[in-house]
C-alpha positions in Angstrom: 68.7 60.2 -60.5 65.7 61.0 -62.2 64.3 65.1 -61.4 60.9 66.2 -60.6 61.1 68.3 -63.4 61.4 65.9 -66.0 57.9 64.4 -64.7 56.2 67.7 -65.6 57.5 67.8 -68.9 56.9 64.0 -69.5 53.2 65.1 -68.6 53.0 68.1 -70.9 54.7 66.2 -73.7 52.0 63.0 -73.3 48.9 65.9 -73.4 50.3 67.9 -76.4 50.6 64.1 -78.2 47.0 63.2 -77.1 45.7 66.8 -78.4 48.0 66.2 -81.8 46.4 62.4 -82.1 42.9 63.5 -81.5 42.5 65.0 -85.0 44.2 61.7 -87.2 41.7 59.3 -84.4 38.7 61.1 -85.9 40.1 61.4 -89.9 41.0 57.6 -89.0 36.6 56.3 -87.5 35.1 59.0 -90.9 37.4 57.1 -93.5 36.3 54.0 -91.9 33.0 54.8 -92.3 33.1 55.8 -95.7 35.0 52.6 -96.4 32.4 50.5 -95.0 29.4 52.9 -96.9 31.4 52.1 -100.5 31.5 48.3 -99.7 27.7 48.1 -98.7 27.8 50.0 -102.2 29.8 47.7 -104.3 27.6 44.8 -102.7 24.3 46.0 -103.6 25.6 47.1 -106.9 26.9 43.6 -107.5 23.5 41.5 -106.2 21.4 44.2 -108.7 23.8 43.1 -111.5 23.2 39.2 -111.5 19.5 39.7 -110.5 19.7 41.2 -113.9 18.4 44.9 -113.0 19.0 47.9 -115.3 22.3 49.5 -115.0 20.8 53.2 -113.2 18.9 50.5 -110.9 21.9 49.1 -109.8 23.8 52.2 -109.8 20.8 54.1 -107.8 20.2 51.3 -105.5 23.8 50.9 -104.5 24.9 54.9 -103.7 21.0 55.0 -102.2 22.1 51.6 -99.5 25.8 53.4 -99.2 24.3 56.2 -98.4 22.1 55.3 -96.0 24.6 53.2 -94.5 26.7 56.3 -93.9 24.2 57.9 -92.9 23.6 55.6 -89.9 27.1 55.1 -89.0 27.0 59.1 -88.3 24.1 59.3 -86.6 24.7 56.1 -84.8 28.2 58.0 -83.4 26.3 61.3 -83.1 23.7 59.2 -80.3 26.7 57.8 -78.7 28.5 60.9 -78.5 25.3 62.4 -76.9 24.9 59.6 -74.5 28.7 60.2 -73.2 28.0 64.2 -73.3 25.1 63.4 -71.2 26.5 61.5 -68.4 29.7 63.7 -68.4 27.0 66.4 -68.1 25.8 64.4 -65.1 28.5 63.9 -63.5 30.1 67.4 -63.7 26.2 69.0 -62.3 26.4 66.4 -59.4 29.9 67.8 -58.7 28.8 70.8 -59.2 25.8 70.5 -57.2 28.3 68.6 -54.4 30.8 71.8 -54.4 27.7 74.4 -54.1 26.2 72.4 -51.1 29.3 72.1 -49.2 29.8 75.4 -49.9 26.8 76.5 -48.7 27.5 75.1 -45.9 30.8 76.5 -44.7 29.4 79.3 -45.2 26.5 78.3 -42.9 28.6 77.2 -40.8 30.7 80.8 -40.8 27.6 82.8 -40.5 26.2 80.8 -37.2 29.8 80.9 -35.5 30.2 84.8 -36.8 26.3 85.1 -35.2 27.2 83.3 -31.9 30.6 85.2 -31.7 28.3 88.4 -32.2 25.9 87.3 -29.1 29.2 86.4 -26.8 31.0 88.7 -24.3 34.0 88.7 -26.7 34.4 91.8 -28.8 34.2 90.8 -32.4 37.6 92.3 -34.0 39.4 90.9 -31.0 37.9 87.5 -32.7 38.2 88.3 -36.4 42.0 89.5 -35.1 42.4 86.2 -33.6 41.2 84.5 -37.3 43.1 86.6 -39.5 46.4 85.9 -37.6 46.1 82.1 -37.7 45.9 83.0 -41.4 49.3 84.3 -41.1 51.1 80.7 -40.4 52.6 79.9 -43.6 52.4 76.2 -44.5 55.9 76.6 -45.7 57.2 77.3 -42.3 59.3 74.9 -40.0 56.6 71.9 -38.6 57.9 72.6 -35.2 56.6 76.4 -35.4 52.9 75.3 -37.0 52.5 72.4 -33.9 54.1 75.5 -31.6 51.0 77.7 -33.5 48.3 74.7 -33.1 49.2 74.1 -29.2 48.7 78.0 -28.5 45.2 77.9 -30.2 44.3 74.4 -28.7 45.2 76.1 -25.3 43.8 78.9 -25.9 40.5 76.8 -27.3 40.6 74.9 -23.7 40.7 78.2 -21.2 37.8 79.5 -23.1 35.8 76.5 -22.6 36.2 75.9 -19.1 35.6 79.8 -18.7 32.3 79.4 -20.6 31.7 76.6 -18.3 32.2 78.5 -15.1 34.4 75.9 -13.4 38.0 75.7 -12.4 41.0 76.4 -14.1 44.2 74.6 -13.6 48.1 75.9 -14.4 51.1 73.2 -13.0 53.5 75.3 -11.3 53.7 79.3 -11.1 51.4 81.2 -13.3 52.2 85.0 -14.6 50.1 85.6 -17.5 46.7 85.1 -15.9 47.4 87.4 -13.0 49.2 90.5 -14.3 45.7 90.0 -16.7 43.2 90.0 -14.2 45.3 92.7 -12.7 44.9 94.7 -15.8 41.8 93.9 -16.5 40.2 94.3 -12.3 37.7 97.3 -12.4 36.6 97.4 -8.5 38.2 95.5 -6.3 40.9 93.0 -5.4 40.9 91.2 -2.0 44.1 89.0 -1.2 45.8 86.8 1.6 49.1 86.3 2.0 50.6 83.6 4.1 53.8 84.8 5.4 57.1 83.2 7.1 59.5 84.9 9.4 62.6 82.9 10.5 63.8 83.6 13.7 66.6 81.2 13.6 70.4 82.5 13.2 68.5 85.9 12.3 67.4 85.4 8.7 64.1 87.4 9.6 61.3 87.7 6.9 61.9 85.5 4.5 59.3 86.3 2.1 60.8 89.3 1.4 63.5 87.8 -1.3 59.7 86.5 -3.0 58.2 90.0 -2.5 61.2 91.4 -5.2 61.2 89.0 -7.4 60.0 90.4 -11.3 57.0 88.8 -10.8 55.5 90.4 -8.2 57.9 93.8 -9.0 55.3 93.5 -11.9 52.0 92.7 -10.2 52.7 95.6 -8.1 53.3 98.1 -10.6 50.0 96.6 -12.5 47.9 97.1 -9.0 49.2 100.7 -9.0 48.0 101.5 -12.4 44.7 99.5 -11.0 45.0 101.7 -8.2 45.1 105.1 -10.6 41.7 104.0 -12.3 39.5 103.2 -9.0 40.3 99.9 -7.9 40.3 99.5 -3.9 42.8 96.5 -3.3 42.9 94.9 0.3 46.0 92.6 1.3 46.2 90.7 4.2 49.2 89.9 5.5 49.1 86.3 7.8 52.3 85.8 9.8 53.2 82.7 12.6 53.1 84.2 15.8 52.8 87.7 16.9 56.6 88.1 17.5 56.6 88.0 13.9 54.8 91.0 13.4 57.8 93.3 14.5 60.3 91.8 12.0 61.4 94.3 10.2 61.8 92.5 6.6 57.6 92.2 6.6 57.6 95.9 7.9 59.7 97.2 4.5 57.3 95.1 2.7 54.0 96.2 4.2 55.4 99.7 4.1 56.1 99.4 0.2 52.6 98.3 -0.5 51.3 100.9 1.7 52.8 103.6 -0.4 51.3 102.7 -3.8 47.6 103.0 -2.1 47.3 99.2 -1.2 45.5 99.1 2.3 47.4 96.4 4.3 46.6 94.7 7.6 48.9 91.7 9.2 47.1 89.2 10.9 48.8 86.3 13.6 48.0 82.4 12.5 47.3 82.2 16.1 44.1 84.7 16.7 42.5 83.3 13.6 39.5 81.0 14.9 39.5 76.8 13.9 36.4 77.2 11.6 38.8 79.6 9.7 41.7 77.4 9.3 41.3 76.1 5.9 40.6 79.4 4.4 44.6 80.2 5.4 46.3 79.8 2.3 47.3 82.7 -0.7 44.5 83.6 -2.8 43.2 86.8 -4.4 39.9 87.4 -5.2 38.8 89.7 -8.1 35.8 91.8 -8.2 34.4 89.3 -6.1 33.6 86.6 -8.7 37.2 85.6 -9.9 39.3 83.6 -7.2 43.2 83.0 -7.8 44.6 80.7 -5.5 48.5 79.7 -5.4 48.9 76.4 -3.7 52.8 75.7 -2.3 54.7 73.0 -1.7 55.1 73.9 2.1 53.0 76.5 4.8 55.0 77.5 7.4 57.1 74.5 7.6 59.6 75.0 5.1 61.6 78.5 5.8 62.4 78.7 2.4 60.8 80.6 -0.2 57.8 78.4 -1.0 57.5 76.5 -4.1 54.0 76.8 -6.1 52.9 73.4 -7.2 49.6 74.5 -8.6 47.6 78.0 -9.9 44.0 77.7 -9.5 41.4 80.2 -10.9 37.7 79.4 -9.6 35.3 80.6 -11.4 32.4 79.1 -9.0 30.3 81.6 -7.9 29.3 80.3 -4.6 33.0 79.4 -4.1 33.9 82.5 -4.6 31.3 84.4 -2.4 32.2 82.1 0.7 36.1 82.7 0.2 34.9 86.2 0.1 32.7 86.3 3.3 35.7 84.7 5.1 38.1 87.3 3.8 36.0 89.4 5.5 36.3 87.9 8.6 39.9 87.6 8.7 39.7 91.5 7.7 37.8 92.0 10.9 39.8 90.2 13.0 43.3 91.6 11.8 41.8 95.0 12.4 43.6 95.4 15.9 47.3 94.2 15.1 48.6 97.6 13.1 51.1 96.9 10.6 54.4 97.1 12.3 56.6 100.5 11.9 59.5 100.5 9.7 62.6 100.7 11.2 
């Protein structure tokens, strides 16, 4: 099996032979030329000689038509050799000239997106940061972990976009990244519903409370009390079936826990909220008033199992936004007579 490396010294061995040859090519076209000089020579000498011309006529007449000969040869090569030079020349400054322009305009190119970056919301260095890690995907590494690295970016690319657009954002299934980051990231307020089930079948009580200690939201809450610590007013309210609900003592516990980190929390019967309200019933959390983050389940209050999120929304639309928040309102109001029910 022929190796690689044999190729490369094939290569090297075929360049150093050219370089070698170049030398014996040229000694090889002068001695030509000087052959061809002494025949135009030996011819003139020999047509001056039966013409009957004096011998240092002939002589004179054949080195002077040798000579010139030569002399033409050479500078016939030397034009030829400056005809090549100059359209090597050509073609290396049109290169050249080709490698400069698209230079020139990457770095064009660079300077607008650096400019535009500049003018953006973004912080620069979290952008150059962004940059200079891409840089840090080895082409060397596995394909799987460079398609892994292009997917992130590509996703990445997309959110941007559709934030810069102001429209809706879309995550199949549970999201945790773009809440505990809003969280985070909240500086006034944070208003949220949450549609509650209470099973008062065989005595299973509130079910929601198994969802209520999962990591997730173990998480969110501690996030909301740090959110809490720096000035942010959070506003949770609580929407349960019927008003015997509101005694369970599972959605008490859970109420009660929220209470105690600084969350205010109202709980608000299905039943009192008024039919032009009825479609604003579902979980979503609204931050400082112009982010909306809605979770859309599988099932309301007809499955008693813990619900399964099909969809994560985030609504950038401004007047969206401002009506889900003038209905929060009025769900606020209206939940401000049923007190949140005392732990047991």
């Amino acid at each position: 099996m022929e190796q690689p490396w044999r190729h490369s010294d094939s290569g090297k061995t075929e360049a150093a032979e050219h370089a070698n040859s170049l030398p014996a090519r040229l000694q090889g076209r002068v001695l030509r030329k000087i052959a061809f000089s002494l025949v135009i020579g030996a011819a003139t000498y020999s047509v001056t000689e039966l013409t009957g011309q004096e011998q240092i006529w002939s002589i004179t007449m054949s080195l002077f038509l040798g000579g010139v000969t030569l002399v033409v040869q050479f500078l016939m090569s030397f034009e030829n050799r400056i005809a090549r030079l100059e359209v090597t020349k050509e073609r290396h400054s049109q290169r050249i000239e080709s490698m400069v322009e698209k230079g020139f305009a990457k770095i064009n190119e660079a300077t607008e997106l650096f400019s535009l970056i500049e003018t953006s919301a973004l912080r620069t260095d979290v952008v150059t940061q962004l940059v200079r890690h891409a840089t840090l995907i080895d082409p060397a590494m596995h394909p799987l972990v460079s398609r892994f690295a292009q997917a992130q970016v590509r996703r990445l690319s997309d959110v941007l976009k559709q934030l810069g657009e102001g429209g809706i954002l879309l995550y199949e299934g549970e999201d945790r990244d773009w809440l505990l980051t809003l969280v985070r990231e909240v500086q006034s307020t944070i208003e949220a519903t949450s549609l509650t089930a209470v099973d008062a079948r065989g005595g299973h009580g509130y079910v929601d409370s198994g969802f209520w200690s999962t990591d997730l939201v173990r998480r969110y809450l501690d996030e909301q009390r740090e959110a809490i610590g720096r000035g942010v007013q959070i506003r949770r309210l609580c929407v349960v079936e019927r008003e015997a609900d509101i005694g369970d003592l599972g959605l008490a516990a859970v109420c009660r826990s929220q209470q105690e980190i600084g969350i205010d929390v109202r709980v608000l019967r299905a039943d009192a909220i008024p039919p032009t309200l009825r479609n604003f019933t579902y979980d979503f959390i609204l931050f400082d008033g112009v982010v909306g983050y809605e979770a859309r389940p599988a099932s309301m209050f007809e499955d008693r199992s813990q619900p399964t999120i099909l969809q994560t929304r985030l609504d950038l639309r401004g007047g969206q936004v401002r009506k889900h928040l003038e209905r929060f309102e009025e769900l606020w109001a209206i939940a401000g007579g049923d007190p949140v029910p005392p732990a047991s």
